[in-house]
VEXFIZA-265487 format. One record per residue (C-alpha): residue in three letters; y negated, z, x; residue number from 1. Coordinates in steps of 0.02 Angstrom, whole numbers, plus 32768, in hexadecimal, padded with zeros to 4 digits. Last residue first. Example, Ala and Ser with C-alpha at 12.3 -4.5 7.8 and 13.67 -1.06 7.14 Angstrom:
REM residues 2
@code->SER&c2->8035&c3->8165&c1->82AC&pos->2
@code->ALA&c2->80E1&c3->8186&c1->8267&pos->1
END
This chain:
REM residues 293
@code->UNK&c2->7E21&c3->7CBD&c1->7FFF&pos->293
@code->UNK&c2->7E4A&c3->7D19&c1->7F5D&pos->292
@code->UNK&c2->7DB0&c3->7D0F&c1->7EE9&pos->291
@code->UNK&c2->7D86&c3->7DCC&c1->7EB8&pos->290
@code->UNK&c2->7DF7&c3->7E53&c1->7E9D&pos->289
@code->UNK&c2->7DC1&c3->7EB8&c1->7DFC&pos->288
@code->UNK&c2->7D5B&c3->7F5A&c1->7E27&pos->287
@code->UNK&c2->7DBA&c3->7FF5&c1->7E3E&pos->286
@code->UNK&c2->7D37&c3->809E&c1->7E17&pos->285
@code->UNK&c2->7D82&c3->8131&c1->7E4F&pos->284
@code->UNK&c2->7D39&c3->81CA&c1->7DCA&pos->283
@code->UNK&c2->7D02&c3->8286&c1->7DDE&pos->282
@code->UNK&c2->7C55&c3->8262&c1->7D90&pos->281
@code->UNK&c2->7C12&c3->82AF&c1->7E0A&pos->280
@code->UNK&c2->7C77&c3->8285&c1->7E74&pos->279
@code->UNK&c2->7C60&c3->81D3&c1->7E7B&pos->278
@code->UNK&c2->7CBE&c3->8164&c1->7EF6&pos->277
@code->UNK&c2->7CB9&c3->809E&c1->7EE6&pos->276
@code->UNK&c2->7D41&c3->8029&c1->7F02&pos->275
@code->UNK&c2->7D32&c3->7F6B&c1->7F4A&pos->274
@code->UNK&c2->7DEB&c3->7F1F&c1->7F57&pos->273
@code->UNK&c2->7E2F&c3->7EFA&c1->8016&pos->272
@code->UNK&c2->7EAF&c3->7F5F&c1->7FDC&pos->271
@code->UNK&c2->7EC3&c3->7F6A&c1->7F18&pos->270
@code->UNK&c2->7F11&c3->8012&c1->7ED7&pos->269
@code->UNK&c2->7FA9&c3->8032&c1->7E85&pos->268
@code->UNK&c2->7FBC&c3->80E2&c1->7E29&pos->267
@code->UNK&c2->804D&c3->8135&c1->7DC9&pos->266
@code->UNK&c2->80EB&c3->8159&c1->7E52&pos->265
@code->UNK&c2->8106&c3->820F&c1->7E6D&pos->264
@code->UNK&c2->8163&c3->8230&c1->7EF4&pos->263
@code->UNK&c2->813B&c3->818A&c1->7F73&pos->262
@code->UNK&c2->8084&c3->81CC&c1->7F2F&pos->261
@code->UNK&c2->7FD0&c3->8172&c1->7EED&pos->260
@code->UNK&c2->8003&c3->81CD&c1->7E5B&pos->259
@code->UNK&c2->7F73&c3->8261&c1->7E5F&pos->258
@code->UNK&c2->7EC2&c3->823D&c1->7EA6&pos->257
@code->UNK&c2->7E74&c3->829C&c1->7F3F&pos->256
@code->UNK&c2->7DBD&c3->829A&c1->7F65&pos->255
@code->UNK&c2->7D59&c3->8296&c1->8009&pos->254
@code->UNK&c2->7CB1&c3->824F&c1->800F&pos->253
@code->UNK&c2->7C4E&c3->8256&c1->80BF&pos->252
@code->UNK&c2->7C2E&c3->82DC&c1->8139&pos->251
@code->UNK&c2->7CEC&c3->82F7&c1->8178&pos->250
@code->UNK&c2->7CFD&c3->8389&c1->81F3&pos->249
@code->UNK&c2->7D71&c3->83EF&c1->816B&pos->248
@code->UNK&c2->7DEA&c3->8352&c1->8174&pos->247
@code->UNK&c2->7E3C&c3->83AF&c1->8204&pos->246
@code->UNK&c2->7E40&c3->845E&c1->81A3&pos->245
@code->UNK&c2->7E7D&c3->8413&c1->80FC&pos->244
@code->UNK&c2->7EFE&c3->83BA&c1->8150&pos->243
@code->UNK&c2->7F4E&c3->843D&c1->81AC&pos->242
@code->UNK&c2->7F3D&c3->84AF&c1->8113&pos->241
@code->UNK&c2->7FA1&c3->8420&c1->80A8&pos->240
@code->UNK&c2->8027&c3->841C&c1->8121&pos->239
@code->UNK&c2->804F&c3->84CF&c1->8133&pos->238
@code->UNK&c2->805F&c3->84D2&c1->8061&pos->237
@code->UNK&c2->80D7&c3->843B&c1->807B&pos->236
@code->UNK&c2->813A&c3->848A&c1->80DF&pos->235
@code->UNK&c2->8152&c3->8531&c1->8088&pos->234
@code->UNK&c2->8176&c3->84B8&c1->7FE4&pos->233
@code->UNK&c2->81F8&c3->8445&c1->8034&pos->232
@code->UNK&c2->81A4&c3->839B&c1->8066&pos->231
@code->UNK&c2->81B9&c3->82E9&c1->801A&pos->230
@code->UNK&c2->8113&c3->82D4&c1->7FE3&pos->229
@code->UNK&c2->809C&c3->832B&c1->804D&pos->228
@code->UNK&c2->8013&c3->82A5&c1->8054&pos->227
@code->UNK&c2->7FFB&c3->8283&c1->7F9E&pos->226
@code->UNK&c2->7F5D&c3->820A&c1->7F9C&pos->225
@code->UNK&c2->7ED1&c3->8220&c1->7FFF&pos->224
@code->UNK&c2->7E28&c3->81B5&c1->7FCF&pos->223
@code->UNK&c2->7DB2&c3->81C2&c1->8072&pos->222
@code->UNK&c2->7CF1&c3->818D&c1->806A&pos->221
@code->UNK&c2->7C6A&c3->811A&c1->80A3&pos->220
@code->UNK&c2->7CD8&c3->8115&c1->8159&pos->219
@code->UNK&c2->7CAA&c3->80E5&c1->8209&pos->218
@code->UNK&c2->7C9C&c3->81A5&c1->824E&pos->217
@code->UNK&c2->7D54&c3->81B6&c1->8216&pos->216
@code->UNK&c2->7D97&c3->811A&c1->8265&pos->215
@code->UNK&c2->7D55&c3->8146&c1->831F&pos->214
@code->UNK&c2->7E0A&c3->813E&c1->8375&pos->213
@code->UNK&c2->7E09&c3->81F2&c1->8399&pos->212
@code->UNK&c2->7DF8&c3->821A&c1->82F0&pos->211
@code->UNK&c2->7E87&c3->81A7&c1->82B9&pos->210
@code->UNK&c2->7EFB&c3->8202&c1->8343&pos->209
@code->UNK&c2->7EBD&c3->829E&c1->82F2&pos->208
@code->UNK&c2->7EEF&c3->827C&c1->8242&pos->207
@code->UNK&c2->7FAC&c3->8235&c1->8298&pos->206
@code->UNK&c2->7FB4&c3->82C2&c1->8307&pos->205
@code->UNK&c2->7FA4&c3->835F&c1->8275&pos->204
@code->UNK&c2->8001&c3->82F0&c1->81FC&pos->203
@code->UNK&c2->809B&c3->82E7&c1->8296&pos->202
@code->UNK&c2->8078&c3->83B9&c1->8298&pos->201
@code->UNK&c2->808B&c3->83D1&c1->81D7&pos->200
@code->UNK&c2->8124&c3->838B&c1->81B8&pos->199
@code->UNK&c2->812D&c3->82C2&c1->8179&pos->198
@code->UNK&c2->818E&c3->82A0&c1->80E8&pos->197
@code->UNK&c2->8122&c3->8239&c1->8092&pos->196
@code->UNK&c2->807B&c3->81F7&c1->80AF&pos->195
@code->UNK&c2->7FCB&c3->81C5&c1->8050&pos->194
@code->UNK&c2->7F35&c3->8185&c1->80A4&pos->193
@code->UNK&c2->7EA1&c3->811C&c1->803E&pos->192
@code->UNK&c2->7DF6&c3->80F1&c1->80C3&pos->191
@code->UNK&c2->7D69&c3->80B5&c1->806B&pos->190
@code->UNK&c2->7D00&c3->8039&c1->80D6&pos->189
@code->UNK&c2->7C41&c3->803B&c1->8129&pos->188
@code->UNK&c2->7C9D&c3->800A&c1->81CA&pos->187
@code->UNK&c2->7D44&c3->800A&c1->81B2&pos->186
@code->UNK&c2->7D79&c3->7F5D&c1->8212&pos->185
@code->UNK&c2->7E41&c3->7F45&c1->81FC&pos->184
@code->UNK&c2->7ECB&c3->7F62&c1->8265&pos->183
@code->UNK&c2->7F14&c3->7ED1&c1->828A&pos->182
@code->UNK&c2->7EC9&c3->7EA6&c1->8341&pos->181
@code->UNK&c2->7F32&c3->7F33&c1->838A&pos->180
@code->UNK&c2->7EF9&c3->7FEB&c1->83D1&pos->179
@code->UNK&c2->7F13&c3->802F&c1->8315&pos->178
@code->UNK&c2->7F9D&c3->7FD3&c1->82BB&pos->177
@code->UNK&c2->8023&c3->8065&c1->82D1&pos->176
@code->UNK&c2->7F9F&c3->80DC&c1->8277&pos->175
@code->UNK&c2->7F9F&c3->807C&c1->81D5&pos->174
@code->UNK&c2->8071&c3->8091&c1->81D4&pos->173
@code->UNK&c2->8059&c3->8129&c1->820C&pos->172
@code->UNK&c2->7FC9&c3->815A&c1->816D&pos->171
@code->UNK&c2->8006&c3->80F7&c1->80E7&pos->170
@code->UNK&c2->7F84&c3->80A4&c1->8082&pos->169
@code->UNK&c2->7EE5&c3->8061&c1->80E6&pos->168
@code->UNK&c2->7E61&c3->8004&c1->80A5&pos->167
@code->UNK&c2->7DF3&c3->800C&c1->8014&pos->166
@code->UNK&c2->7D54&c3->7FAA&c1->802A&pos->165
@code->UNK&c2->7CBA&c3->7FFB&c1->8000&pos->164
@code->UNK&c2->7C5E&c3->807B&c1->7F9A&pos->163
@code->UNK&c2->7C29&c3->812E&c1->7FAF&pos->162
@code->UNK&c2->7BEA&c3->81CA&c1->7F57&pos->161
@code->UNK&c2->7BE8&c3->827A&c1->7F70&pos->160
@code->UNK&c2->7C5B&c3->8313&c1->7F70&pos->159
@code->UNK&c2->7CC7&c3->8351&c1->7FF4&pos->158
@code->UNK&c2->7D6C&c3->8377&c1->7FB4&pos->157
@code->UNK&c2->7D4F&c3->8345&c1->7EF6&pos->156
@code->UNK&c2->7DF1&c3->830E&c1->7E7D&pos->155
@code->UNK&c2->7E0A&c3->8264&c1->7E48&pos->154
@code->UNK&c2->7E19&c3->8210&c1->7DA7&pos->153
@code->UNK&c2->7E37&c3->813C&c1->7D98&pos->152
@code->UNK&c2->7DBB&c3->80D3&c1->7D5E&pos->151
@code->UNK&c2->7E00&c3->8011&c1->7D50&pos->150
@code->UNK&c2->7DD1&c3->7F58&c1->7D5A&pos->149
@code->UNK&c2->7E45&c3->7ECA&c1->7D2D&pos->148
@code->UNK&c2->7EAB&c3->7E61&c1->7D97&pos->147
@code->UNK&c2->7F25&c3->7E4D&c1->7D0A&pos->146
@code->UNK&c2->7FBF&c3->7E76&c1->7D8C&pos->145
@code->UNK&c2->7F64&c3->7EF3&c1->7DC7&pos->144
@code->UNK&c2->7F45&c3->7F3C&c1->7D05&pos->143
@code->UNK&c2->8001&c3->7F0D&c1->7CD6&pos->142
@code->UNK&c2->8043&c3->7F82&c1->7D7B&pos->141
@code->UNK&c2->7FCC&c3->800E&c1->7D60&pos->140
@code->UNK&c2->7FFC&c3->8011&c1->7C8E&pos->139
@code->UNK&c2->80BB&c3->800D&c1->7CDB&pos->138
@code->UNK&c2->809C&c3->80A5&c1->7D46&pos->137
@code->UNK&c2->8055&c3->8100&c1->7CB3&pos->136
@code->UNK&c2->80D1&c3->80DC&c1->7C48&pos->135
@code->UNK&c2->815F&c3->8122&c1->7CCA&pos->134
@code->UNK&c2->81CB&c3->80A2&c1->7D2C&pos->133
@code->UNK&c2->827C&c3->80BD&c1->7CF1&pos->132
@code->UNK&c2->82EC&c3->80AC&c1->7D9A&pos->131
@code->UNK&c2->8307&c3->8015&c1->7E06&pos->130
@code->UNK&c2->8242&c3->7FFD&c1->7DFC&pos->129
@code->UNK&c2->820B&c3->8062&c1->7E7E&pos->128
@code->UNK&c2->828C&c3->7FE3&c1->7EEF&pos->127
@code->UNK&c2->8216&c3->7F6D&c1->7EE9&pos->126
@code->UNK&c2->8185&c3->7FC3&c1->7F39&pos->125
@code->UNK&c2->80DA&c3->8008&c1->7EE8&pos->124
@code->UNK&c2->804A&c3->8065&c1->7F18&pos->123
@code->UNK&c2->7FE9&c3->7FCE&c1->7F82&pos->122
@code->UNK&c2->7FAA&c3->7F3E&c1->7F46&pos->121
@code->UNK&c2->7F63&c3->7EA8&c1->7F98&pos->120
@code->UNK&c2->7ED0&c3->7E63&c1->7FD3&pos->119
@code->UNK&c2->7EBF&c3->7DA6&c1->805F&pos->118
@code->UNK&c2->7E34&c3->7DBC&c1->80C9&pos->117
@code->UNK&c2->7E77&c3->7D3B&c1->814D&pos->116
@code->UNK&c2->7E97&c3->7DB9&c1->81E8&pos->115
@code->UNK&c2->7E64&c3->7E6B&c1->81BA&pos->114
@code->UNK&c2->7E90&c3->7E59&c1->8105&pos->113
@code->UNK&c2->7F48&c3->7E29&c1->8124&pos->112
@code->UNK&c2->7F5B&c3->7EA0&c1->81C2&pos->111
@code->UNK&c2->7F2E&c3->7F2A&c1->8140&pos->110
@code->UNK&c2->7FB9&c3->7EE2&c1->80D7&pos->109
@code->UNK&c2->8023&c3->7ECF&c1->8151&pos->108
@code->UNK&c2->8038&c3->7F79&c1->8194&pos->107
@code->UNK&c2->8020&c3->7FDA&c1->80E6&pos->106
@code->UNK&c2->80E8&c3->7F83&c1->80B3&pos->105
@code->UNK&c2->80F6&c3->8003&c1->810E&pos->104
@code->UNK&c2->80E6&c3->8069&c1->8083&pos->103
@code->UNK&c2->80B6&c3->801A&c1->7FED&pos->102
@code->UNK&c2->80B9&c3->7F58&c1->7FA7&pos->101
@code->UNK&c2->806F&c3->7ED1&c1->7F4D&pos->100
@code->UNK&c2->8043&c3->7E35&c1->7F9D&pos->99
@code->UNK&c2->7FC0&c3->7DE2&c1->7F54&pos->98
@code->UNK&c2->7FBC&c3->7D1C&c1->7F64&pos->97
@code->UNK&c2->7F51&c3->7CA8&c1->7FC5&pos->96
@code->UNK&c2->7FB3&c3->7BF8&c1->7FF8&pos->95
@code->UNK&c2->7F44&c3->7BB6&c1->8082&pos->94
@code->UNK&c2->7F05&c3->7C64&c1->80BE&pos->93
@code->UNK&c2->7FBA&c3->7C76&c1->80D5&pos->92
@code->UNK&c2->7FD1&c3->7BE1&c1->815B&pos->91
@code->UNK&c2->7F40&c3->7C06&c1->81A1&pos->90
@code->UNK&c2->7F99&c3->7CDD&c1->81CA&pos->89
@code->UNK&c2->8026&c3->7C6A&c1->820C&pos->88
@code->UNK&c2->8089&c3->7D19&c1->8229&pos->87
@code->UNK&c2->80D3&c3->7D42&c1->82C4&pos->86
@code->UNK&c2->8079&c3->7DC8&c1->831F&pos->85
@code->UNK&c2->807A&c3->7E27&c1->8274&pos->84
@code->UNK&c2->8132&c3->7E1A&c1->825E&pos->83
@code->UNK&c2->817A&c3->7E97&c1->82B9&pos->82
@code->UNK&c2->80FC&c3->7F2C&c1->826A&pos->81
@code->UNK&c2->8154&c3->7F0E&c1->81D4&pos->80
@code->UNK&c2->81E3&c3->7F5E&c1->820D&pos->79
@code->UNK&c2->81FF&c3->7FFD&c1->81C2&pos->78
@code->UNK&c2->8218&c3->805B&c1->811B&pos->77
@code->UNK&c2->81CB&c3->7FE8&c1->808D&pos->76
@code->UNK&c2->8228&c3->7FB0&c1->8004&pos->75
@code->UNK&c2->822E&c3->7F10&c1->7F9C&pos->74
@code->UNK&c2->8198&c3->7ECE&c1->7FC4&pos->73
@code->UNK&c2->8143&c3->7E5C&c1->7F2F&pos->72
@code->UNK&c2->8103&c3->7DCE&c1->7F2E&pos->71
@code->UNK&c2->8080&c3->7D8F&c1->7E9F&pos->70
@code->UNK&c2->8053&c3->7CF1&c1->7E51&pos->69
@code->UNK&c2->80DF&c3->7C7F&c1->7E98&pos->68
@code->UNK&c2->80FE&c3->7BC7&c1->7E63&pos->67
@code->UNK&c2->8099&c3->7B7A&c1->7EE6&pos->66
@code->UNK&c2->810D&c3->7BC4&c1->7F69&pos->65
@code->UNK&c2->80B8&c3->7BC8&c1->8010&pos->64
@code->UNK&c2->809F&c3->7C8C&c1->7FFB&pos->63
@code->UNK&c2->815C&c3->7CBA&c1->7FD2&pos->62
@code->UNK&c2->8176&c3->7C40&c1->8061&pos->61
@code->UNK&c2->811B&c3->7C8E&c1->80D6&pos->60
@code->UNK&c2->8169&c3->7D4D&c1->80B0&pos->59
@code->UNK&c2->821B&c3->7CF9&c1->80B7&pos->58
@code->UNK&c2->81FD&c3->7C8C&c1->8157&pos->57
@code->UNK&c2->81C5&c3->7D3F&c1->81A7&pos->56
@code->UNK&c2->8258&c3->7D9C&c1->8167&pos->55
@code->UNK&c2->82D3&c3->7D12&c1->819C&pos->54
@code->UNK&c2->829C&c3->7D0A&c1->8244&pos->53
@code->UNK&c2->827B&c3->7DC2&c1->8258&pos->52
@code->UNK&c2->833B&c3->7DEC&c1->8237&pos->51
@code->UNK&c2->8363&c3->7E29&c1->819D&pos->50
@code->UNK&c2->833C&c3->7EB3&c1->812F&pos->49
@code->UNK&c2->8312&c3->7F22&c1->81CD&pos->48
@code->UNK&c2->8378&c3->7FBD&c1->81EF&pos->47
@code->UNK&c2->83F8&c3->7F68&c1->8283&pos->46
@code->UNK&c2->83E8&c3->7EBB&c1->8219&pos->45
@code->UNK&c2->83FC&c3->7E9E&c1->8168&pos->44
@code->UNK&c2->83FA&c3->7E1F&c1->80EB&pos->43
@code->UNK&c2->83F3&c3->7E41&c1->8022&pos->42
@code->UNK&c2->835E&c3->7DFA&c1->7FFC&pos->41
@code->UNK&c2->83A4&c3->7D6E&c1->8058&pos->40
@code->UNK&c2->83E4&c3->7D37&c1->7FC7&pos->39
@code->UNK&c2->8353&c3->7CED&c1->7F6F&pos->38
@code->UNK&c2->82ED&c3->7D5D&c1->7EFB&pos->37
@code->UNK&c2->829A&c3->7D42&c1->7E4A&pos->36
@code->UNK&c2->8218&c3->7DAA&c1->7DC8&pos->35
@code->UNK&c2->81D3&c3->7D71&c1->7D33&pos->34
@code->UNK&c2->8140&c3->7DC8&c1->7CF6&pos->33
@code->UNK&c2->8104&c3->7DE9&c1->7C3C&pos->32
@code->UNK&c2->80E6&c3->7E9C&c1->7C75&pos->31
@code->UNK&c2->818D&c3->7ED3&c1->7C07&pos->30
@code->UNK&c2->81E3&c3->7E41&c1->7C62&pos->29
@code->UNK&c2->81B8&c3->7EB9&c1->7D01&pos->28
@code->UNK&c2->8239&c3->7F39&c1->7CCC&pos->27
@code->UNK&c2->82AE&c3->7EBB&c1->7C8E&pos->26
@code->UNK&c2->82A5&c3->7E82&c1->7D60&pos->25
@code->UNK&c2->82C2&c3->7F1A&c1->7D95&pos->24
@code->UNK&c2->833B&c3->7F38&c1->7D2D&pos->23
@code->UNK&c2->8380&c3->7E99&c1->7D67&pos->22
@code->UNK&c2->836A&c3->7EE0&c1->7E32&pos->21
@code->UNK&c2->83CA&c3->7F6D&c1->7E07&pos->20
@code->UNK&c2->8464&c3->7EEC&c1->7DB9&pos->19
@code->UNK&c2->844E&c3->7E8C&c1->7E57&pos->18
@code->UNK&c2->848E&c3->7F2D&c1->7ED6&pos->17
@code->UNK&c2->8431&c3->7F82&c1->7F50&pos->16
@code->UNK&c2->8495&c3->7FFC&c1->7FB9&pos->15
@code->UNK&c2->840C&c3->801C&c1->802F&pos->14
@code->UNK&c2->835F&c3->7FC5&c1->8020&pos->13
@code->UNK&c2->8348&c3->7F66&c1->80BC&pos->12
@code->UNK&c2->82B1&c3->7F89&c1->8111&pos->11
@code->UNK&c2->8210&c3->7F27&c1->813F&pos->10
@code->UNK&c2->81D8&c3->7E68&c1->8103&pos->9
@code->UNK&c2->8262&c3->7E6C&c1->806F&pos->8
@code->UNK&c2->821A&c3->7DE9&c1->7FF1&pos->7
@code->UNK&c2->8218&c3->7DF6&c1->7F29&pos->6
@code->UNK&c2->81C7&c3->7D64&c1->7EDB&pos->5
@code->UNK&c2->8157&c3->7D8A&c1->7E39&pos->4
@code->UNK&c2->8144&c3->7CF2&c1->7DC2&pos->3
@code->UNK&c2->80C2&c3->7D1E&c1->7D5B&pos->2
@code->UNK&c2->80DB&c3->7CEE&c1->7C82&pos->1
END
């Protein structure tokens, strides 16, 4: 059986109680996985679970602890970015384990890869799980757990082929890293965005802020993920035009896959894992994640 240790490195989850974190947990029993907390799961501090202190000793220990396989972020929200500064990134490279989280939860993983080379997942919180996770979500879930290889469907935007690092996840919380020495080298790399509840004109400056910044002519390809969730129909419908038209410029491999979503959760995906995109065959490959560091 994997121990699983649930952390709080961003948000607090509001109104949490212990019996939602035991479903949780039965949940995960179903995956052969045994999931634990300490009480500070249940700090808080202005909107933060905690103050950084205790978030920061909590994500190092969770790593330090020989008896962990996996960790696993509770929520995501805000605050990661807090942390990033103070992290014992050596310290971690010591003790390799794969965070699993979403949102922006996206902020330290990508600072993860960038410093010690360290992969995660991304597509799934803690708090997913206080409600039935569907079949497919749970097949995701064992599969990551099992480090084993997948092909997942996507649909064509600009067709081609590409391989590479994924990297990425939600777009702000990837966007607040740019300028800083976490944000990660794309060069040659697959780029995966997804966002929720984010109108039309903050997508339209968040795609061009990452043009501006020279990310778009580094890429092999771009994997989006649902990036209207969240949004009334009329809005969502403005969104998607806006970013059609500013990913329009894009020469390399653009597809979009379904469940990669804070809406509807199905798909996990390894960052810092190698991923290939074939259109033509209309697949995402996911290789298994190699040697942690």
């Amino acid at each position: 059986m994997k121990n699983i240790q649930l952390i709080a490195p961003a948000a607090f989850v509001p109104n949490m109680g212990k019996d939602d974190l035991e479903y949780l947990s039965k949940q995960f029993k179903k995956l052969d996985c045994q999931v634990y907390y300490t009480d500070s799961l249940f700090e808080k501090k202005y909107f933060l679970a905690g103050d950084d202190n205790t978030r920061l000793n909590d994500l190092e220990q969770a790593f330090i602890n020989p008896k962990n396989d996996f960790i696993l972020a509770i929520r995501g929200g805000e605050g990661s970015l807090r942390l990033l500064d103070k992290i014992n990134y050596s310290k971690l490279k010591r003790h390799p384990k794969i965070l699993i989280g979403f949102s922006d939860i996206t902020v330290l993983q990508n600072a993860l890869w960038e410093k010690i080379k360290l992969p995660s997942y991304t597509g799934f919180v803690g708090w997913f799980g206080f409600q039935k996770m569907s079949p497919t979500l749970l097949k995701n879930l064992d599969l990551c757990l099992k480090n084993k290889s997948r092909k997942i469907p996507i649909r064509t935007i600009n067709s081609g082929k590409a391989q590479g690092i994924l990297l990425g996840g939600n777009l702000t919380a990837f966007c607040s890293l740019l300028g800083t020495p976490y944000f990660p080298k794309m060069k040659g790399n697959i780029l995966l965005l997804e966002e929720v509840k984010e109108p039309a004109y903050r997508l339209d400056r968040l795609i061009n802020q990452l043009y501006l910044a020279g990310v778009f002519n580094n890429i092999s390809g771009l994997i989006l993920g649902d990036m209207t969730a969240g949004l009334k129909d009329q809005e969502k419908k403005l969104a998607l035009q806006v970013i059609k038209n500013l990913l329009s410029r894009l020469k390399c491999p653009v597809v979009s896959l379904n469940g990669y979503s804070h809406d509807y959760k199905k798909i996990v995906l390894p960052i810092g894992g190698k991923v290939q995109i074939d259109t033509t065959k209309n697949i995402l490959l996911l290789d298994k994640i190699e040697k942690l560091v």
